[in-house]
C-alpha positions in Angstrom: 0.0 0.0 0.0 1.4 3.3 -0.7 1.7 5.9 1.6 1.3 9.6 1.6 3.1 12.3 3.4 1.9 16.3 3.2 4.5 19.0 4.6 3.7 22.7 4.6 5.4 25.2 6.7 2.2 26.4 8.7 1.6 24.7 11.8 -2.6 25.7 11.2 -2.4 24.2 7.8 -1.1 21.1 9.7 -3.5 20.8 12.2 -6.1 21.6 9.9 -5.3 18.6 7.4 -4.6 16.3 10.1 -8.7 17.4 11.7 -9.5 16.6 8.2 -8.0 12.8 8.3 -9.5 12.4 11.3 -13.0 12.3 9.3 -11.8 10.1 6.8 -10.8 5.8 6.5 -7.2 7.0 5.4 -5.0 4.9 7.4 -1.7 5.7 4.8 -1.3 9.5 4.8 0.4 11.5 7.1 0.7 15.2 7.4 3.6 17.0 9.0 5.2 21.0 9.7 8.3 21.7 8.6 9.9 24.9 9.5 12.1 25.3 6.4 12.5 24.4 3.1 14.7 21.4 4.3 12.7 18.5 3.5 13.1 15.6 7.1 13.5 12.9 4.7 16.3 10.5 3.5 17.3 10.5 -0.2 15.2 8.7 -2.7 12.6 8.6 -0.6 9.3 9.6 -2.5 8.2 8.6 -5.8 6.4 11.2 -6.5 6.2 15.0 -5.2 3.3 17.3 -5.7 3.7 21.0 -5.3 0.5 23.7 -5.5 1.8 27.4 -5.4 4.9 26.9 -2.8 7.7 27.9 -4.9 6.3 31.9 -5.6 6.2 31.9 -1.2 9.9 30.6 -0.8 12.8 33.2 -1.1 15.7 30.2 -2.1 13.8 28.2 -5.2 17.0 27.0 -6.2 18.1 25.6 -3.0 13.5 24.3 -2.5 14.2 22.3 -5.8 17.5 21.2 -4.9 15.9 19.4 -2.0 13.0 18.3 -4.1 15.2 16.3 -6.3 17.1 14.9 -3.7 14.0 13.4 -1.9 12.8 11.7 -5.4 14.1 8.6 -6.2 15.7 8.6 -9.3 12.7 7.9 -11.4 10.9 10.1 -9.7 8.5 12.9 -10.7 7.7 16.1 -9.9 4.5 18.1 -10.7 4.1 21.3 -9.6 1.3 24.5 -9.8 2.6 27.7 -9.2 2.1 31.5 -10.1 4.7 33.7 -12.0 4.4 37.7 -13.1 5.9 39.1 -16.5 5.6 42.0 -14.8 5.2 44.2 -12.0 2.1 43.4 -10.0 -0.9 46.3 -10.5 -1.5 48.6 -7.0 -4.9 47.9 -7.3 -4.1 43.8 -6.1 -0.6 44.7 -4.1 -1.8 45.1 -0.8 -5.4 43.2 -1.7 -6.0 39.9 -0.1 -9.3 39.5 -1.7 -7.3 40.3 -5.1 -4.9 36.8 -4.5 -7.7 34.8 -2.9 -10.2 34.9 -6.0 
């Protein structure tokens, strides 16, 4: 059986996952914080890694994929989601949460 491990660096995003198993028959998946972009796992470890909008938040992308790759096996595959600009970001949406939440 496969197993399946979530990280994010929020300690409420944690708890709030790990609530939400709780309601579930998922015995395989595990959710944990991590305080850095250091990833608590031996090399080759995962299979697969799935990423939604975490490299736009992390000020060392290089050194976030670096340690992606070294937790993949060497088949292993990455698929990610993120958000990029062109350009500078318009006033009106700067200091908007509503603007980056719709």
């Amino acid at each position: 059986m496969a197993k399946i491990i979530g990280i994010d660096l929020t300690l409420e995003m944690v708890q709030r996952a790990q609530e939400n198993l709780k309601l579930t028959d998922c015995k395989n998946i595990e959710v944990i914080h991590v305080q850095s972009e250091s990833i608590p796992f031996p090399d080759n470890t995962f299979d697969i890694v799935l990423s939604n909008g975490v490299f736009n938040l992390s000020p060392c992308k290089q050194e976030l994929f670096q340690e992606i790759y070294r937790v993949l096996k060497p088949d292993g595959k990455l698929q990610f989601a993120d958000v990029s600009l062109e350009g500078d970001l318009p006033k009106n949406i700067v200091g908007s949460l509503e603007a980056w939440s719709q």
